[in-house]
Residue frames as a rotation matrix with the C-alpha (Angstrom) as fourth column:
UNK 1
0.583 0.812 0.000 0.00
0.812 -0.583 0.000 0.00
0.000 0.000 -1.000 0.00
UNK 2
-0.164 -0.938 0.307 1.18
0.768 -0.317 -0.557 3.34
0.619 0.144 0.772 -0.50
UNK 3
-0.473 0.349 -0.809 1.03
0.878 0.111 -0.465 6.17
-0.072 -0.930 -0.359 1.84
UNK 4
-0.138 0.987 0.079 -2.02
0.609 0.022 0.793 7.05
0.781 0.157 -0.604 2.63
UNK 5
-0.885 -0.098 0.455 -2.94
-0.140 -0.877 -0.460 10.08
0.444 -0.471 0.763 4.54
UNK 6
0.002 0.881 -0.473 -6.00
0.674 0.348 0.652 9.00
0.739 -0.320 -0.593 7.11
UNK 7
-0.460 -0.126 0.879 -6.93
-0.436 -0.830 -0.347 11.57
0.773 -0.543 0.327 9.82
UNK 8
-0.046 0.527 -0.848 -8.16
0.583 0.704 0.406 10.89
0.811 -0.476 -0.340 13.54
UNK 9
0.149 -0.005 0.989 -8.36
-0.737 -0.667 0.108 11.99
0.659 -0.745 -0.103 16.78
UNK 10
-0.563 -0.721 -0.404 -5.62
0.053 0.456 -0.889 10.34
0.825 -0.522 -0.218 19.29
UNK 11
0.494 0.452 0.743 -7.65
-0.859 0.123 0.497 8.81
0.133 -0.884 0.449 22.84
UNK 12
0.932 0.024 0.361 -5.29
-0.235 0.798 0.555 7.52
-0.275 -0.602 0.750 24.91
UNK 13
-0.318 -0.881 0.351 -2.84
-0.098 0.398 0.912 4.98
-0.943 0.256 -0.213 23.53
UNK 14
-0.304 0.177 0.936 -5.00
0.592 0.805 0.040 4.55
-0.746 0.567 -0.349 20.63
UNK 15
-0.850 -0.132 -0.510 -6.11
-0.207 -0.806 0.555 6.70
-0.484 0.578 0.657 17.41
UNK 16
0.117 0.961 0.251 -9.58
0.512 0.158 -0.844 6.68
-0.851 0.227 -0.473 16.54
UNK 17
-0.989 -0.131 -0.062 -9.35
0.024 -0.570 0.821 7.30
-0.143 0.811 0.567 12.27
UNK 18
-0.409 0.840 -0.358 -12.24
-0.546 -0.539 -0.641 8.78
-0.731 -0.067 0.679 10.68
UNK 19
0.168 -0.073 -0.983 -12.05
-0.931 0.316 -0.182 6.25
0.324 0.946 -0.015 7.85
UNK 20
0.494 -0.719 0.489 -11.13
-0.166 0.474 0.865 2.70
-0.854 -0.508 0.115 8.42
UNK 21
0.017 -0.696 -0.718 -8.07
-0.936 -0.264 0.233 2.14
-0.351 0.668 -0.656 5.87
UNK 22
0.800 0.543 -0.256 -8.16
-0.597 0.764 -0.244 -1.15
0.063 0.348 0.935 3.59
UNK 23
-0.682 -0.559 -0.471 -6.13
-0.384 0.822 -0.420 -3.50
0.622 -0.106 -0.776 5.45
UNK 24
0.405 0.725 -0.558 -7.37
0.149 0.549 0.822 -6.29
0.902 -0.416 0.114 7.47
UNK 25
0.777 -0.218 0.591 -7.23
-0.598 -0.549 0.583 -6.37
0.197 -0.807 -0.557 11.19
UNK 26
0.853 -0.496 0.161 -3.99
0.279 0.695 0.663 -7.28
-0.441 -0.521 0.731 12.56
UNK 27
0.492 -0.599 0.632 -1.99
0.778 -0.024 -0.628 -6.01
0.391 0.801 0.454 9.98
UNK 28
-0.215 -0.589 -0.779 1.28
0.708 -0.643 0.291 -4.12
-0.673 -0.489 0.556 11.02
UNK 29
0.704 0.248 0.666 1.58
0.595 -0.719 -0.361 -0.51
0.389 0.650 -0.653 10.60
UNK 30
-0.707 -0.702 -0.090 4.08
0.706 -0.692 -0.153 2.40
0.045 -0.171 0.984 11.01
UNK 31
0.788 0.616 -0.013 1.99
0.616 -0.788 -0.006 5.48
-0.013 -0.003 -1.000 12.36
UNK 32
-0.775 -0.437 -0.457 3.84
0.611 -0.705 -0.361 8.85
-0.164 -0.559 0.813 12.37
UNK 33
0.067 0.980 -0.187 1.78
0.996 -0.078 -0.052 11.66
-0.066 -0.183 -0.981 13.84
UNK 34
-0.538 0.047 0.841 1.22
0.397 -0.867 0.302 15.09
0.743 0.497 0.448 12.56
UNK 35
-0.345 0.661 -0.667 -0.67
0.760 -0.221 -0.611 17.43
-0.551 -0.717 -0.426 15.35
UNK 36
0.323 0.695 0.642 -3.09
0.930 -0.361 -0.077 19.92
0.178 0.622 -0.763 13.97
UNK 37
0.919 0.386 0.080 -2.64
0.321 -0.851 0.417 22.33
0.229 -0.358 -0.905 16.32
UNK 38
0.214 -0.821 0.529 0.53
-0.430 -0.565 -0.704 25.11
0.877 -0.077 -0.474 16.76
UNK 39
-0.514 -0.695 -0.503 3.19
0.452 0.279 -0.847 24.03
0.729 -0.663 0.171 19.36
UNK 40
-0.982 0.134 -0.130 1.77
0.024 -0.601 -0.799 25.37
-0.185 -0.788 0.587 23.10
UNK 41
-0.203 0.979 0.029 -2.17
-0.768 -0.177 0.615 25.37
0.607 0.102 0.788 21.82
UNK 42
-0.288 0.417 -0.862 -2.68
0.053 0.906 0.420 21.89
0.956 0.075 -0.283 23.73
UNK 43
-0.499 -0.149 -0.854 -2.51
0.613 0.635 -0.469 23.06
0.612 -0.758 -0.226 26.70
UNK 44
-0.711 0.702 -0.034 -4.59
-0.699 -0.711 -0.077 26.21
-0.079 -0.031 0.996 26.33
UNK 45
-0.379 0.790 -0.482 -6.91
-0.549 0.227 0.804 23.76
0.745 0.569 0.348 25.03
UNK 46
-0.013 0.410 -0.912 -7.24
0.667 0.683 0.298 21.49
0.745 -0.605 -0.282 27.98
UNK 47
-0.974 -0.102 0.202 -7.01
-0.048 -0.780 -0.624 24.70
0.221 -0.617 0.755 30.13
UNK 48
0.094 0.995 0.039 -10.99
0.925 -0.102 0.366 25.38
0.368 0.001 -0.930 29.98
UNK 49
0.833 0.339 0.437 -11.76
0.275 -0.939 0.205 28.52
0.480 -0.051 -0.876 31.52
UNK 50
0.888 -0.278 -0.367 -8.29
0.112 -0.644 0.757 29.23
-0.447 -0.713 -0.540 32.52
UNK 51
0.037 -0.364 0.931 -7.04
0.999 0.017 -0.034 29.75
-0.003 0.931 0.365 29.27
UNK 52
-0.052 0.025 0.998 -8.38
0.523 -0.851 0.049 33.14
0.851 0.524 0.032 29.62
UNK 53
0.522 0.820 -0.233 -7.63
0.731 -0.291 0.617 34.12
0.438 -0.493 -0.752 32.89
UNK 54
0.835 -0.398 0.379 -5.33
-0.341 -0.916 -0.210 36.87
0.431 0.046 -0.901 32.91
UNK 55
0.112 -0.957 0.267 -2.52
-0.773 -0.252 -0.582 36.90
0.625 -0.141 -0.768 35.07
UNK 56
0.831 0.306 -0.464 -2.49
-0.109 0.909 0.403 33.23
0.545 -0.284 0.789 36.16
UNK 57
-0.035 -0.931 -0.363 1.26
0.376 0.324 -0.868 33.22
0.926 -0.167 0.339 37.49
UNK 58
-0.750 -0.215 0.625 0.64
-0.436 -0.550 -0.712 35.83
0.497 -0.807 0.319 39.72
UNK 59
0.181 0.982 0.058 -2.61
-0.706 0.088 0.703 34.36
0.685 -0.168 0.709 41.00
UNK 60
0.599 0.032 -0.800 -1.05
-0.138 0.988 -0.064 31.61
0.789 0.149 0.597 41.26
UNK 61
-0.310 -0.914 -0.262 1.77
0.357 0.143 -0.923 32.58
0.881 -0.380 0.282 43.14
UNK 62
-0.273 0.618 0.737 -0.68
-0.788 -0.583 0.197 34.54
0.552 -0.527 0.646 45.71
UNK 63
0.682 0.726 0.091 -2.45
-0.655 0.550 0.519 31.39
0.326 -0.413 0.850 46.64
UNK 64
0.246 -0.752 -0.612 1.03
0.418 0.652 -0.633 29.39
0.875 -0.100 0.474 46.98
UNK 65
-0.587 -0.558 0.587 2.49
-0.229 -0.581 -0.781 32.19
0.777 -0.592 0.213 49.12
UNK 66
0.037 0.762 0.646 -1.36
-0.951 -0.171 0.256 32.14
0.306 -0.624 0.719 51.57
UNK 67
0.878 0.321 -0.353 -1.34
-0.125 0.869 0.479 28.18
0.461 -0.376 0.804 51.83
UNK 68
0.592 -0.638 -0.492 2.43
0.551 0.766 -0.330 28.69
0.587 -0.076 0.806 53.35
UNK 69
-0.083 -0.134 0.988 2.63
-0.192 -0.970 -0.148 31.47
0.978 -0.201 0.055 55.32
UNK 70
0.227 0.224 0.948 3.07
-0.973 0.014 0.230 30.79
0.038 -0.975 0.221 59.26
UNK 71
0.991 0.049 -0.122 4.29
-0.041 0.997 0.061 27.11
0.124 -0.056 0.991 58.74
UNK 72
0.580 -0.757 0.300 7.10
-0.767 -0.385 0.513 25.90
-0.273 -0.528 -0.804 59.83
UNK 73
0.767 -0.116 -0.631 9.28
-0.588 0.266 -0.764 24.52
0.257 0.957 0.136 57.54
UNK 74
-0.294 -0.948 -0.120 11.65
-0.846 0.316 -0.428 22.78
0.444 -0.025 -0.896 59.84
């Protein structure tokens, strides 16, 4: 067979193609994988609503700083 461009969407360990391709099951394959999406977008993407919340470092660091204040680190 030659190669054949098939698209999917990757769950898991496994790749769910929109097509199934004409081999039988069982039959070896060589996948290499192409991501749609620019470098750094995946994890905006699984962000959900803190994708867009502004200054997230500092927030962040705000709520570190409050859960460790007055402890005693020895």
């Amino acid at each position: 067979m030659d190669k054949t461009i098939f698209r999917g969407i990757l769950r898991g360990k496994y790749i769910e193609l929109d097509e199934a391709p004409p081999l039988p099951n069982g039959e070896s394959v060589t996948v290499e994988i192409h991501s749609q999406h620019a470098a750094g977008t995946g994890i905006r993407a699984s962000a959900g609503a803190w994708a867009d919340a502004g200054d997230l470092d500092q927030w962040l660091e705000e709520v570190y700083q409050a859960r460790h204040s007055g402890r005693n680190t020895e």
